[in-house]
N, C-alpha and C positions, 0 to 999 in steps of 0.2 A: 598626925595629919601632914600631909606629904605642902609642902610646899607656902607653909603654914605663912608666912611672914608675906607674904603676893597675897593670899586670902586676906586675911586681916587689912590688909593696903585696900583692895576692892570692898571690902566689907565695907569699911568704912567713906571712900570715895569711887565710886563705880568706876569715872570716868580717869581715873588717874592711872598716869601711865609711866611706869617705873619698869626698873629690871634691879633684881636681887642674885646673888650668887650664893650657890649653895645654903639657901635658906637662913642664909645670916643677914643680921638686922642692921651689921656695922657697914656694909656691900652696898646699900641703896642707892641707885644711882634715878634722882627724881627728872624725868625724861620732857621734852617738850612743855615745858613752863607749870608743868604738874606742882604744885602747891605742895611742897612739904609738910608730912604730918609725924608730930611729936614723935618721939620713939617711943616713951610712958603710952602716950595712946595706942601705937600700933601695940602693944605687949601687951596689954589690957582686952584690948581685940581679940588677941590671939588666943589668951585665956576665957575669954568668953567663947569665944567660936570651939576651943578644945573642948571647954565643961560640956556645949549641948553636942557636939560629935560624942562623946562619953556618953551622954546621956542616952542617948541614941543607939547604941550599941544592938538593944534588944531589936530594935528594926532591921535593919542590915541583918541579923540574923535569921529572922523570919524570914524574911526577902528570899535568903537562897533557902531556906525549908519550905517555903509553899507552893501544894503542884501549880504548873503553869495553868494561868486561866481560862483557857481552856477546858481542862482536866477541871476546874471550882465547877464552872458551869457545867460541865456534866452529870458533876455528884447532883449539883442543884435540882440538874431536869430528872435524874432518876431517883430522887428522895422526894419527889412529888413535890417541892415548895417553889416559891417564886411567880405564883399564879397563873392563870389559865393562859393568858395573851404572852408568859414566858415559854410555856413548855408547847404552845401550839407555833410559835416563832422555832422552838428547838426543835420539834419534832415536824416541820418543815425542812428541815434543813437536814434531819438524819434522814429523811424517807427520801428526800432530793438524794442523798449520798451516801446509801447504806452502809453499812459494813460488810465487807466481803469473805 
């Protein structure tokens, strides 16, 4: 996770406003009276935040394999499903703009 140790800072305080250098935790520089937060916590953070990015994993990959929505909604109007007031919305909209 790209920029792991800023996340984990926001994760745990939205409004805190820091700057980190090359994603090292030893670099902190806590800005404008921002409240310092442990190191043990921020690293805890960052481990929690990493496990559900991991966990995650299979979304992000779905993500770039499924046709754009567009393309769902079409299978949907021409696989008949989606009910009446779907495909008479969709088939509004094809007969507005044929295909050529």
């Amino acid at each position: 996770m790209k920029d792991s140790i800023t996340l984990s800072i926001l994760a745990i305080n939205p409004n805190a406003e820091v700057s980190v250098s090359a994603n090292d935790i030893n670099t902190i520089v806590w800005e404008n009276n921002t409240t310092p937060i442990a190191e043990a916590d921020i690293l805890a953070k960052q481990k929690e935040l990493q496990t559900a990015y991991n966990n995650n994993a299979y979304q992000r990959s779905r993500a770039i394999d499924y046709p754009a929505i567009a393309d769902q909604l079409d299978m949907i109007y021409h696989a008949g499903v989606g009910g009446t007031a779907f495909q008479a919305a969709i088939k509004a909209i094809k007969d507005k703009h044929p295909k050529e």
